[in-house]
N, C-alpha and C positions, 0 to 999 in steps of 0.2 A: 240153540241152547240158551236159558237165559239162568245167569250168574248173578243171583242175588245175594245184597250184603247192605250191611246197616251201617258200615266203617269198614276203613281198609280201601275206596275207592280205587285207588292205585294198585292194589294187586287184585282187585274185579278187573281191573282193564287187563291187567297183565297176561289173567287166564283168558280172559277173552279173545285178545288176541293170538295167545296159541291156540287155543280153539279153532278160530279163523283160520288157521294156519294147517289144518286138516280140513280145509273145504265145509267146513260146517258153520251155517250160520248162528251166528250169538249174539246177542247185548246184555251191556249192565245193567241191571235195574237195584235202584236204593228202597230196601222196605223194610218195614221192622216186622216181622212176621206175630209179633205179639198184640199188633193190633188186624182189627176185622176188616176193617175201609184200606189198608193198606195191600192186606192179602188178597182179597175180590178185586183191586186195579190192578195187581199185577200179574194174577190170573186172566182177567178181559185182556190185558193187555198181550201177553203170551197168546191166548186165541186170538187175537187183531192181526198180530205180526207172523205167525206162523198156520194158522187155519185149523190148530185144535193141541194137545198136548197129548206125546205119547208114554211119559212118563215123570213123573212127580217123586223127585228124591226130596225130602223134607228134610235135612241134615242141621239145622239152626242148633245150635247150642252152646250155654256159657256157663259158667263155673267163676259161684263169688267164693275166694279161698276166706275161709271164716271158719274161726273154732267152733266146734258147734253150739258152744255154750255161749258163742258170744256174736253167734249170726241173727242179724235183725229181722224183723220181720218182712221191711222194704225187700234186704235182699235176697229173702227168701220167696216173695212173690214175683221180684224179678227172674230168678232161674224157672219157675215156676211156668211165669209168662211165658217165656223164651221154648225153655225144654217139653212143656206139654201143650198148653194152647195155641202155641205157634206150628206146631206138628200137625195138631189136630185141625185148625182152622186151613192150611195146605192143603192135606189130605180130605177136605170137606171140600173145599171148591175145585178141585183135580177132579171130584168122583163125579160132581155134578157133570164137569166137562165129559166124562167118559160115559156117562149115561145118556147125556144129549147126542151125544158122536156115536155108540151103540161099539159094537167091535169091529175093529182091524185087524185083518188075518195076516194081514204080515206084521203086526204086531202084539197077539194073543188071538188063540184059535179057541178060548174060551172067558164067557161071561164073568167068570166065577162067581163068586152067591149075589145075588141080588142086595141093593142098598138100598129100592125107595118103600 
């Protein structure tokens, strides 16, 4: 399992080690999921260390508290970055992996819709 975080190192380990602690292997890994070059190393990197991915929770998200009348535009593309393209840039190099790997029966006994 890998427990990625952009801050908070200290409780990345924390979980990680109870993780570890149920026989399942884990590392931290630091990435900002709102950029592209950080998302595709840490997906190679998840296939390196483990020999393919069998699932991709994409959970990244932040909340700038700002009246709305008086939220800026910066922190409006930061939740932006975070909450959508961080999701979406995941779940694009997860798919890839799962199209090169093809299906796992003990982990989905179906393709479901095609993505290429």
């Amino acid at each position: 399992m890998v427990v990625n975080h952009v801050a908070g190192q200290d409780d990345t380990e924390e979980v990680v080690r109870e993780t570890e602690g149920f026989g399942v292997r884990a590392y931290a890994q630091e990435a900002d999921v709102s950029q592209e070059d950080q998302v595709v190393d840490m997906v190679a990197r998840m296939v390196k260390e483990f020999g393919t991915i069998d699932v991709m929770v994409a959970n990244a998200g932040l909340q700038r508290d700002a009246a709305f009348t008086d939220m800026t535009m910066d922190q409006w593309r930061k939740v932006l970055e975070v909450n959508l393209t961080g999701r979406f840039l995941c779940a694009r190099e997860a798919t890839k992996e799962f199209l090169r790997r093809g299906v796992v029966p003990e982990v989905s006994r179906s393709p479901g819709r095609s993505f290429a």
